[in-house]
N, C-alpha and C positions, 0 to 999 in steps of 0.2 A: 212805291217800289220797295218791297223786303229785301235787303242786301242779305244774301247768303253768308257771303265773301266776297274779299275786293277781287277775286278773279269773276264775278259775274259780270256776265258781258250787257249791257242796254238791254236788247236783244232778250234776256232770259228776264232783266226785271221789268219790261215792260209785260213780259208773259206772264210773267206773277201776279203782276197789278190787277190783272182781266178779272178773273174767280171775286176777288172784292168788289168790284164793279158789279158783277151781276147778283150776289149775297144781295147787297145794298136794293140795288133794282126790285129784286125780286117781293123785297120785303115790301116796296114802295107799292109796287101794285098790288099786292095782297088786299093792301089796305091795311099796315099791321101799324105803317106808319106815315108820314107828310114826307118828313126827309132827313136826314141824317152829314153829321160831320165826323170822320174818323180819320183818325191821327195813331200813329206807329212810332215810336221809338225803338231804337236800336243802337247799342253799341256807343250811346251819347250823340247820336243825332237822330234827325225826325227824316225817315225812309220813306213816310207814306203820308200824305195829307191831304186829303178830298172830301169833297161837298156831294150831298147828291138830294136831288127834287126840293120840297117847298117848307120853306119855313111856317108858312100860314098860309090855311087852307079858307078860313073864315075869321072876318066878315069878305074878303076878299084873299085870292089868292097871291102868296111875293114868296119868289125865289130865296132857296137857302142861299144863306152866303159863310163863306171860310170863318167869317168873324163873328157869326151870331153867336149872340150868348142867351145860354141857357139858365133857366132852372134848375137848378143841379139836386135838388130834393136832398135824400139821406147822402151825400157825397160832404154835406156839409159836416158832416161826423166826423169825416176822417179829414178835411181838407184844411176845417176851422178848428173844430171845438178839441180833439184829440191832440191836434199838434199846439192849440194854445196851452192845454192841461200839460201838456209831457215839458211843454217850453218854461212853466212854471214849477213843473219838479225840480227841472234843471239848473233852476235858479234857487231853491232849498224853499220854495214857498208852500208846497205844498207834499206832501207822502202819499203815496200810493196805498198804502197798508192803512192808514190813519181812518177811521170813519166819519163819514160825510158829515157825520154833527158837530164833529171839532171843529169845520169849518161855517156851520150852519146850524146851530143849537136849535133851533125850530125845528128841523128834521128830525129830530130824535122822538120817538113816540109809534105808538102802532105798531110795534114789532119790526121797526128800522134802524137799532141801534147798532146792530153789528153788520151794517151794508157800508164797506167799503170804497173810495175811490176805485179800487184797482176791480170791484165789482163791477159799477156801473161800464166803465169801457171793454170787459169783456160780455157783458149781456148774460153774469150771471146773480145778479142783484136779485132776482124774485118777484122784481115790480110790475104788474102788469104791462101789457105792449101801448098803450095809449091812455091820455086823458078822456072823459069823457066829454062828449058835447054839446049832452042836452041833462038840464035842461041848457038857455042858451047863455054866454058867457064872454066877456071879452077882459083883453085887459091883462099885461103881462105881471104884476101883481096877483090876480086873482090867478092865476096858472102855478103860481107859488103857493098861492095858501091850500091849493086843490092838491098839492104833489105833499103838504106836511101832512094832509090827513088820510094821505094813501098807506095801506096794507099792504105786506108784501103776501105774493099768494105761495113762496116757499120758501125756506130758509136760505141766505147768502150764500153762494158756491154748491148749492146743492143743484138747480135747473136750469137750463139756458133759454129763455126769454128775449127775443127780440124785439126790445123798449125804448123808444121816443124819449120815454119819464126819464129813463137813464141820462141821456145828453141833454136834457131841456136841465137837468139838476148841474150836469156839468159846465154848462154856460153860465149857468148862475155861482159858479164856483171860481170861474172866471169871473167875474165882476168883482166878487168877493174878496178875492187874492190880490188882483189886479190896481182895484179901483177902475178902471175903467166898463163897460159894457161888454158883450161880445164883439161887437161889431166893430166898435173904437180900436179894440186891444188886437182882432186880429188884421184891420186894415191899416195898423202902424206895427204891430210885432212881427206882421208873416206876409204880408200881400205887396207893402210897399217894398221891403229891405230885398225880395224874390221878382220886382217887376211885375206882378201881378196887373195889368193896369185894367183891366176889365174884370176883376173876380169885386166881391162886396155884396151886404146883405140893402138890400131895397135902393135898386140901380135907380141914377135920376130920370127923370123924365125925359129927356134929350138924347140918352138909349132908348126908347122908346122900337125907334125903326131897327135897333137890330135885336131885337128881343124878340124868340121866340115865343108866340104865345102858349098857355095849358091847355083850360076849358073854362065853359060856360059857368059859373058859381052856381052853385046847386041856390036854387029862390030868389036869384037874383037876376040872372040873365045877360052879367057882366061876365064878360071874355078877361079872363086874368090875363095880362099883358104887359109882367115887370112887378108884379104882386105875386105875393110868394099863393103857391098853390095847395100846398099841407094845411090845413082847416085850423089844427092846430098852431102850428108857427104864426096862421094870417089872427088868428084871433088873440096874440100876443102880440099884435103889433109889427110882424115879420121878420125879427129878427128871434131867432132861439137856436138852442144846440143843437136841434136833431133835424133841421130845415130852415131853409131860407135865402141860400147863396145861391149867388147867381154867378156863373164864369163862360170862360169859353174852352174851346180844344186845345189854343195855346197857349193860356193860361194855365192849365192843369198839365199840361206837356211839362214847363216849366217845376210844377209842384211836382210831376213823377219824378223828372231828371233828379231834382232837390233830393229828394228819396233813396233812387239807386244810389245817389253819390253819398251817402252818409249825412243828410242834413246840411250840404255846403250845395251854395247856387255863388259862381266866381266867387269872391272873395269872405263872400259873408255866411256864416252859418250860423242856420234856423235852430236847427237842433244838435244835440252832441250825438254821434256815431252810432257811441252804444243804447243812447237812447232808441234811433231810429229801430239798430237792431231789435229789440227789445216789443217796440210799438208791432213789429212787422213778421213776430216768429211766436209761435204758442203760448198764450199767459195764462189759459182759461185753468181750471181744474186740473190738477192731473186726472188720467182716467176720464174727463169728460168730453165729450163729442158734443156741437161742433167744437172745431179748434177754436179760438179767436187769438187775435193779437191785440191790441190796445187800440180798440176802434177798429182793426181790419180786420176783413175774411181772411183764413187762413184757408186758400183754396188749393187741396188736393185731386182734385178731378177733372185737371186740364195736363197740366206740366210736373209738378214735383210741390211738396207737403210747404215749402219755402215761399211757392206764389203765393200773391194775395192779393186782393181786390174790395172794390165796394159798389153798390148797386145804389140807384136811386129812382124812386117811384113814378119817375117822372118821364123816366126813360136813357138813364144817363147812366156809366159806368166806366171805373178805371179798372184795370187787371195789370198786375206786374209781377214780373220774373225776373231777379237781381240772379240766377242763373247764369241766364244767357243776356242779361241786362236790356230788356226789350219790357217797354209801357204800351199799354191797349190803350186807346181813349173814343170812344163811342157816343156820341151824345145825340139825341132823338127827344123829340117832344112829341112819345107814343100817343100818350092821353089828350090832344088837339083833333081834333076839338068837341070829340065828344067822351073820349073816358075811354074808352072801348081800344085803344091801339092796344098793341104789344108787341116788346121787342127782343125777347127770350131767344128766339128762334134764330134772330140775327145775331147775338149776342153771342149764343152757343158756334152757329158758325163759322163766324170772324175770328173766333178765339180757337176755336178748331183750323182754322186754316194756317194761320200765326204760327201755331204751337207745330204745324207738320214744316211749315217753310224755313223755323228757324232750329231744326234741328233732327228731327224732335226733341224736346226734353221730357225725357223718360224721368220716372219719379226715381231710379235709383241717383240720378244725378243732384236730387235734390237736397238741399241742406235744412234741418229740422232748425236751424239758429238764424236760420237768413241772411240777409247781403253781409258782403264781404268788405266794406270802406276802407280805401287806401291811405284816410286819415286816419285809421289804428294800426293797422298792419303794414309793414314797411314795405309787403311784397304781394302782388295781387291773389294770391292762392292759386290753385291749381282746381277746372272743371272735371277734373275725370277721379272716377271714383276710388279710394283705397283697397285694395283687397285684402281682407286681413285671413288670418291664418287659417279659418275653416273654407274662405272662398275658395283659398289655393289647393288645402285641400280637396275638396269637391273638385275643383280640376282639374288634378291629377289621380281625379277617381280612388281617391282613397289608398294607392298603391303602398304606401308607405305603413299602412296599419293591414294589408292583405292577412286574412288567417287568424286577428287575434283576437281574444275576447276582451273587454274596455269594459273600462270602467268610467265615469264623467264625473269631473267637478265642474259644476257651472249654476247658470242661475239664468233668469227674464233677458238677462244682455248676452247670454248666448248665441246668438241670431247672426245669420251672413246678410250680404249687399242688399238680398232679394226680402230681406226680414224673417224668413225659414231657421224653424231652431233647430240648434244644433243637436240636439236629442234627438230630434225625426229623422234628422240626416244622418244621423251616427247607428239610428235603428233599422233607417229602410237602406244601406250601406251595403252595396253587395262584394259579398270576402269578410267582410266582420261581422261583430255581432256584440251589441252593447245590452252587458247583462246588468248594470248597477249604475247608479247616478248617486253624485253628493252634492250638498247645497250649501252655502257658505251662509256667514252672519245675514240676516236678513231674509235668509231660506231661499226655497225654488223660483217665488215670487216677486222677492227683491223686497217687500213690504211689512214683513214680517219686524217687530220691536220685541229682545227679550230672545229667551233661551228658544229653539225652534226644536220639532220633535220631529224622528224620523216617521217616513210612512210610506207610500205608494204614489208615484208621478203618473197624474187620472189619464192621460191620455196614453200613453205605452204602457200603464202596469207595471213597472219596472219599478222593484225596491228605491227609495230615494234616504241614503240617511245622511242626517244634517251632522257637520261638521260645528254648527253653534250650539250646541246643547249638551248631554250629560262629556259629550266626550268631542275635542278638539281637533282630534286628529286622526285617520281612517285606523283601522286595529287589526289586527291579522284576520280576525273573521271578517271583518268588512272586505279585507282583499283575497280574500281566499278564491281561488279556481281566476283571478283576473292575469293578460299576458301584459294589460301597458294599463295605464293612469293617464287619461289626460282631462288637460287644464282648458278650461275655455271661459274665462270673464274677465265682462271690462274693470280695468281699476281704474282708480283718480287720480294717480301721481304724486301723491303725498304717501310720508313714513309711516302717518298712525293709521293709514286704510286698512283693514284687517284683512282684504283678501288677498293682500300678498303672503299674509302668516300664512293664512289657511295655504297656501300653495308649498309655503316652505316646511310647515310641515308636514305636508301629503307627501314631498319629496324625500326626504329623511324617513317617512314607513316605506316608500318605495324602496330605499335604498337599502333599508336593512332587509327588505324581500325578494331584491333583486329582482324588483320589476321595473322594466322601464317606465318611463315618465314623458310627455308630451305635452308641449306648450303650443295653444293654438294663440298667435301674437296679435295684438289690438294694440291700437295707437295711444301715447299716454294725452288725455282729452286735455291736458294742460299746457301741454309741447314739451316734449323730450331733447329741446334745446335748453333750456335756463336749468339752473343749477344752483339751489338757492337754501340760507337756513342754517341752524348748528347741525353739526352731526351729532347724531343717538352718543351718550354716554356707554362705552361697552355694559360696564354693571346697572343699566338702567333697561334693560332689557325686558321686553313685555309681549303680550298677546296685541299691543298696541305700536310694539317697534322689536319685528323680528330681526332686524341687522341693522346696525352704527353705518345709517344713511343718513342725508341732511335732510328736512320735512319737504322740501321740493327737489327729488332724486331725479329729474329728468333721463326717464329709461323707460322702456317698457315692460313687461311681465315676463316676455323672453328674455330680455337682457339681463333681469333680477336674477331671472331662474338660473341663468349661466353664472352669473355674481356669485348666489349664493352655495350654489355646486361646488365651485369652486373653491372661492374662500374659505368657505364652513366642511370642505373635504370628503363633503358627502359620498361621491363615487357614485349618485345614480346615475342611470344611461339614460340620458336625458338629450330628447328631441326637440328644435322648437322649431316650428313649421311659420317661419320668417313672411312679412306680407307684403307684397309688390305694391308700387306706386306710392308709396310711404315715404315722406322727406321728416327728419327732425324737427324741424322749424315749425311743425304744421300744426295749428292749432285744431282741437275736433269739427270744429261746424269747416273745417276747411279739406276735411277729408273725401266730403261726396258723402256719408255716412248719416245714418236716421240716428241722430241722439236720442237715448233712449235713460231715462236717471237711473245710474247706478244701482243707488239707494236710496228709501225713503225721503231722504233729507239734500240729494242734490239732485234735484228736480231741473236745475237751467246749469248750464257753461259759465253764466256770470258768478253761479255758484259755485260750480267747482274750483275755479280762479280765484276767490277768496276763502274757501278752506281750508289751504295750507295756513293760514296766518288765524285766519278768526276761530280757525280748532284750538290754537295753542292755550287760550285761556278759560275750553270750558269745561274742563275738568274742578276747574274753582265751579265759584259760586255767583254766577253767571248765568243768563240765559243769553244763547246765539243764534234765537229764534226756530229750535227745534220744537213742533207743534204751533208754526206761523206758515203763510204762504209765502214766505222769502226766509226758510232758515240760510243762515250764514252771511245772509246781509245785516242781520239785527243783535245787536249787543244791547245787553239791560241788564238791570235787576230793580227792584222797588227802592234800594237804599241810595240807586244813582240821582241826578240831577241830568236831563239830555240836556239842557243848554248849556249847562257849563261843561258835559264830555264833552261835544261836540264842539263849543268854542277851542277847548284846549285843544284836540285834534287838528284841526282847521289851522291853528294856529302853527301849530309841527310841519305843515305842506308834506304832507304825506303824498309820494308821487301816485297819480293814478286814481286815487281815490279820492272822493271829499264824502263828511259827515253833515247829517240835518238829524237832529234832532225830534225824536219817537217815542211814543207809547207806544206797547201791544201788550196783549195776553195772551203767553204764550200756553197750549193746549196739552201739553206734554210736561215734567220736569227738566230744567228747575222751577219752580214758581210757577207751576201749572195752576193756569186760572185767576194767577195775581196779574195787579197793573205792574208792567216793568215799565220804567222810565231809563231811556239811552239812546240809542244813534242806529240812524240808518246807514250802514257804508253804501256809497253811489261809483262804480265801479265805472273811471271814466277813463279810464285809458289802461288795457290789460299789457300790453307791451312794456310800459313803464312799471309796471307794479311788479315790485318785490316783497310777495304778500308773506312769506316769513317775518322783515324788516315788519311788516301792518301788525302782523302780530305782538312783536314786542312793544312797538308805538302803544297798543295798547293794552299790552299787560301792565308797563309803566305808568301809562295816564291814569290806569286805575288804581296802582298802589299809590301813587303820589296825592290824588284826589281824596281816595277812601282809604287809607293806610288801616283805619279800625275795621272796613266791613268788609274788604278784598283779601280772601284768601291764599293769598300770592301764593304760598308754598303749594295749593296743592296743582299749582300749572306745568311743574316742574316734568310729571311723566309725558304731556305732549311738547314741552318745549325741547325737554329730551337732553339739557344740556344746564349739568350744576353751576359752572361757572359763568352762564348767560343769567341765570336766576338769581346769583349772589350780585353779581353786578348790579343789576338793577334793582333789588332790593338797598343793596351801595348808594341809588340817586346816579348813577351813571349814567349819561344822554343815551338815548337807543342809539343815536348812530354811530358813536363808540362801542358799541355792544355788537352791534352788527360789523362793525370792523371790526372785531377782535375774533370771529368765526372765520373769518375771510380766508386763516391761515390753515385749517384741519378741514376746509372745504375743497381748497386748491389740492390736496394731500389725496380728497376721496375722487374729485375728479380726472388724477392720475391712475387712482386705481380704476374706475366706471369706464376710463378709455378702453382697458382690455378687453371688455366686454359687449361692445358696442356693435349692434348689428346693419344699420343705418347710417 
C-alpha cells in the first residue's frame, strides 16, 4: 500500500496495491520469471511488502516466501564492498585520491599506476569488465595475481567501464586496511551493528530451505542453491567484491532506511552523513556520462538526477529517492532455473508506477548533491524548488525588460529551473532583444584557465567579449547602442570569487553611461546565513577583493549589487529581479536546483564549503589541489611531511573537519607534476565549520611547522586582513586570531543588514 498521504483513505491504498499485483503476475506468467519479493519504503516506513509465485521451479517446485533470501549478485557492490571502503575512509585508513598501489604495491605495473581508489568505485578505472575464465582457474589468490597482470584498455578517468576487477580489487583493499577478509569485516562492521541478520557471504547450510535457487552450473549439472552464482566470485571461493551476498527484502529495507537516514539505523551510525552524501550524488568525471556516485547508479530516467540505484544479475535491485524518501526493493531469481528469465520489464514498471504514486518526482525537484541528513542540517530543507531570478523573469514574461536591447554578463551557470540558458531565453524573448553577451573569468564555458579572448557565442552568433582578458571591464564601445546590462551568474560566496568584481565593475561602466543594470539573483551555494572571516583591508583592494567584505559575506549577487551601489555611490539604476521560495539558511543542494561547478576548480558543494578558508593560503606556495579531482580538499607541497600536518591539525580539533594524510600530483601549478606531500581535509560536518577559522588553523600549522619553506606573507592578499597575518606570524593561537576579527565583522554585519533581500 503506497501512502500518498495520511489523508488516504484504506479504500484508495488498497486500490493502489492492485497495478503491483498484476506487474508482478504478469511477469510471472510470461515466464520472465519464478517469483518475486517487493518491498516499498516510504517516508521511513515499509508501505508495501509482498510475495508473489515460486521460489523454485526445479528440482521441484516451493512457494516464495516474505523471507527468502536471495542472491543479491552485483548489489554486493553497493551493500558490502562500497560502504566497507567509504567506512575505512572515515576512519582516516584509507584516500580516495591515493592510488591503489599505495595500498597494494603489486598492482603497480602495466599501465596501473595512476588508477585511483576514487576510480575503481566510480567504474572509470579502464580495466576491463571481467576476469577471464579460461583457461580454467580457481583460487582467491590466483584472482589476485590475474588482476596485477591486468592492462588497463584506457587511461584513469578518461572511459566508463563496467568492472567486476574494479570491486574484486576493492575487497581486497578491505582486507588490506582492515586485517580482516571481506566477509568478516562486513558481517561485524555493517551487517551486525544494522540487524542485518540474514545478509552474509556463503549462507550456512541450515538456510538452505529459504534460499532461492540460480541455475544449473554450466558442466556440472549442479542447481546453485546458497553458492554464489557469478563464475567468478564461485571460483574465488565465494566470497569477493563485486558478488557473493546473499540477503533478503528486509534486510536491505533496513540498509535503504540506513541510507536515506544519513548513515544512522537507531543509535548506531554506519557511516558519517557526508559521506553517504558524497557515495550517493555524482563522483565520476566531470563532463563524463554515465553519472556514478561511489558504487551507485546515479539514475536520472525515473525521478530526478539525485535517485540512485543498483542492479544485480541475478535479478535483484534496490532504487532510491531521498527526494520524496521512498526505497524500491525488488528481488527475483530471474536466471532459475535456466539462465533465460528477465526482469527489466518488471523492473521498469514497478519503478514507473512508484515514481507516478508518490508524486511524481519531476527531475526539477531533484537535487544534484543528494539526500538531505538531519544529522548535519538542523532543519529538514525544503522540497519545492528555488526560483531564482531568470525563472521569475520568464514568468513575468519579461515585462520589466519590454523594448530594450541587453546586453548579458553570464557564463555555463546561467541556466533556469528547467536547465534552459539564459542566452536563448534572453534571444527568443518577445519585447527585447539581446544584442551582446560577456563572459567572466573562466569565459562562456566556465572552463576556460588564463586570459580568455573575445569571440562569437556558436549557437546565437552574438558577439561574446570576455571580461578576463585584455580588458576587465565592459568599454564604452562594448556598451554602445545597449538600453540595460544584465547580470546572471552563480557565484560562491566567498570575497576573492572574481565574479562579484566582474559585476561591480560592469556597474560602475553602467553608471558612468547611464545605463541601467539588472541582477538576475541565485542563491549564495554556501548559505547566505553565516557570516564569517576578517574583512578586506580598505588599501588591500584587488581584482580579487572588490569591497572590505569578510571571505564568507553571506549575501547574494543582488544583495552585493545593492551593497556596492550604495556604499561605493555609484548611482547606477540598478534592478534585481529577487527569487521566490528562497530562505537564508538554505544550503545549494537544499534549493531543488541542478548544481552545476561554478568554476573549473569547485566541481562539488563539499568544495565550495571549504574554499572560503583553503583559498586563504594559496596564493603562497602551496598546492590546494588545483589540477586534482578534489581541488580544495587537498593541501601540499613537496617540502611538507602529511603525517606530521595532519597530526598537528587533528590535534587543534578543528570543528567540522578532520585531516588524513596525502600525496598527489597536482596537474596544474604549483608543483605541476611534483609529488606534493599533505592532507586531505574530510568535510564532516558543514554546519559547524567556520572554514575562514580552517584557513588560518592552517596558515599557522604551516608557518609554525615550515617557518623556512612557507611563504606566509604572500597569503596576506586572500586573507585580506594585515593584522590577522602579523598575528600569526606573532605565534598567536588561531583562536585568538579569529577572535580579534569578531569585532570589524559584527560592524559589517550592521552594515549587510541594510541590504538584505531575504
Amino acid at each position: 500500500m503506497i501512502i500518498v498521504s495520511s489523508a488516504s483513505s484504506q479504500a484508495l491504498r488498497e486500490e493502489q496495491m492492485a497495478p503491483i499485483t498484476e506487474i508482478a503476475k504478469k511477469a510471472i506468467r510470461a515466464g520472465n520469471i519464478p517469483g518475486a519479493v517487493i518491498l516499498i519504503g516510504h517516508e521511513g516506513k515499509v508501505v508495501y511488502r509482498k510475495v508473489f509465485g515460486l521460489r523454485a521451479l526445479k528440482p521441484k517446485k516451493v512457494s516464495m516466501t516474505i523471507d527468502s533470501i536471495f542472491d543479491v549478485a552485483s548489489l554486493t557492490k553497493v551493500v558490502a564492498t562500497s560502504t566497507a571502503v567509504m567506512q575505512l575512509a572515515d576512519m582516516g585508513k584509507l584516500n580516495l585520491e591515493d592510488p591503489v598501489a599505495k595500498y597494494w604495491p603489486e598492482f603497480k605495473g602495466s599501465g596501473k599506476e595512476e588508477i585511483t581508489v576514487r576510480d575503481l568505485l566510480t567504474h572509470y578505472s579502464g580495466l576491463r569488465p571481467a576476469l577471464d575464465l579460461k583457461p580454467n582457474w580457481s583460487g582467491y589468490v590466483t584472482a589476485l595475481r590475474m588482476i596485477e597482470e591486468e592492462k588497463p584498455l584506457f587511461p584513469p578517468g578518461t572511459n566508463f567501464i563496467y568492472s567486476d576487477i574494479n570491486f574484486i580489487i576493492l575487497g581486497e583493499l578491505v582486507w588490506r586496511l582492515s586485517g580482516e577478509p571481506l566477509n568478516a569485516y562486513c558481517a561485524e562492521h555493517i551487517f551486525k551493528p544494522l540487524e542485518m541478520e540474514d545478509t552474509d557471504f556463503k549462507p550456512p547450510s541450515v538456510l538452505r530451505s529459504r534460499i532461492a535457487p540460480t541455475e544449473y552450473q554450466n558442466g556440472t549439472g549442479k542447481m546453485l542453491w546458497g553458492e554464489v552464482h557469478d563464475p567468478i566470485a564461485y571460483n574465488m571461493g565465494g566470497v569477493a567484491g563485486h558478488a557473493g551476498l546473499f540477503s533478503t527484502a528486509d534486510d536491505l529495507a533496513i540498509f535503504a532506511q540506513m541510507v536515506l537516514d544519513g548513515g544512522r539505523r537507531k543509535n548506531v551510525q554506519i557511516l558519517n552523513p557526508l559521506t553517504v552524501r558524497n557515495m550517493t550524488t555524482p563522483q565520476s568525471p566531470p563532463d563524463k556520462m554515465p553519472l556514478r556516485g561511489l558504487g551507485w547508479n546515479i539514475d536520472s530516467s525515473l525521478a530526478s538526477e539525485c535517485s540512485y540505484g543498483h542492479k544485480g544479475f541475478t535479478g535483484t535491485g534496490i532504487w532510491i529517492d531521498p527526494v520524496s524518501k521512498t526505497y524500491v526493493i525488488i528481488l527475483t531469481n530471474r536466471v532459475h532455473p535456466n539462465g533465460k528469465g528477465k526482469v527489466e520489464p518488471l523492473r521498469a514498471k514497478i519503478l514507473s508506477f512508484v515514481n507516478q504514486a508518490i508524486g511524481p518526482v519531476p527531475i526539477e525537484r531533484g537535487l544534484a548533491s543528494g539526500p538531505l541528513p538531519s544529522q548535519v542540517e538542523p532543519g529538514e530543507g525544503s522540497n519545492e524548488k528555488v526560483q531564482t531570478g531568470i525563472d521569475v523573469l520568464v514568468a513575468e514574461k519579461f515585462d520589466s525588460m519590454a523594448g530594450l536591447r541587453l546586453g548579458l554578463i553570464t557564463n555555463h551557470s546561467g541556466i533556469d529551473s528547467a536547465g534552459r540558458r539564459t542566452v536563448d531565453l534572453l534571444h527568443k524573448a518577445p519585447g527585447v532583444k539581446l544584442v551582446t553577451i560577456f563572459s567572466p573569468e573562466h569565459g562562456f564555458s566556465g572552463r576556460a584557465e588564463g586570459k580568455v579572448s573575445s569571440t562569437k557565442e556558436s549557437l546565437t552568433g552574438l558577439p561574446m567579449y570576455s571580461l578576463y582578458g585584455d580588458t576587465l571591464s565592459p568599454t564604452k564601445r562594448m556598451l554602445a547602442g545597449l538600453d540595460a546590462l544584465v547580470f546572471d551568474i552563480q557565484d560562491a560566496g566567498a570575497r576573492f570569487y572574481t565574479y562579484i568584481t566582474t559585476m561591480g565593475y560592469a556597474m560602475e561602466a553602467c553608471a558612468k553611461k547611464g545605463i541601467p543594470f539588472y541582477v538576475l539573483d541565485r542563491p549564495n551555494p554556501i548559505n547566505a546565513l553565516l557570516v564569517q572571516g576578517p574583512v578586506l583591508d580598505s588599501n588591500l583592494r584587488s581584482f580579487t577583493g572588490y569591497f572590505p567584505l569578510p571571505v564568507r559575506h553571506g549575501m547574494t549577487v543582488g544583495e552585493l549589487a545593492k551593497m556596492f551601489n550604495a556604499e561605493k555611490k555609484m548611482g547606477v539604476k540598478l534592478r534585481v529581479i529577487k527569487m521566490r521560495g528562497y530562505e537564508r539558511s538554505q544550503w545549494y543542494d537544499e534549493t531543488g536546483l541542478l548544481w552545476l561547478s561554478p568554476s573549473p576548480n569547485l566541481q562539488t558543494l563539499t568544495e565550495a564549503a571549504l574554499y572560503p578558508g583553503v583559498a586563504m593560503v594559496e596564493g603562497a606556495n602551496v598546492s590546494v589541489g588545483r589540477g586534482t579531482k578534489t581541488p580544495f580538499e587537498l593541501v601540499g607541497a613537496p617540502w611538507m611531511n602529511g603525517e606530521e600536518f595532519a597530526s598537528y591539525l587533528n590535534n587543534r580539533n578543528v570543528q567540522g573537519v578532520r585531516f588524513i594524510p596525502v600525496d598527489f600530483k597536482p596537474k596544474s601549478s604549483p608543483f605541476k607534476n611534483q609529488l606534493c606531500h599533505g592532507v586531505q581535509i574530510v568535510l564532516l560536518n558543514r554546519q559547524m565549520l567556520d572554514s575562514p577559522a580552517l584557513g588560518i588553523e592552517i596558515a599557522s600549522a604551516l608557518y609554525r611547522l615550515y617557518p623556512k619553506d612557507f611563504r606566509v606573507d604572500k597569503t596576506l592578499g586572500l586573507i585580506g586582513s594585515r593584522k590577522a597575518l602579523q598575528a600569526m606570524k606573532a605565534g598567536q593561537d588561531p583562536a585568538t586570531i579569529v577572535e580579534d576579527w569578531q569585532g570589524p565583522l559584527e560592524q559589517f554585519c550592521m552594515l549587510r543588514s541594510k541590504y538584505l533581500l531575504y
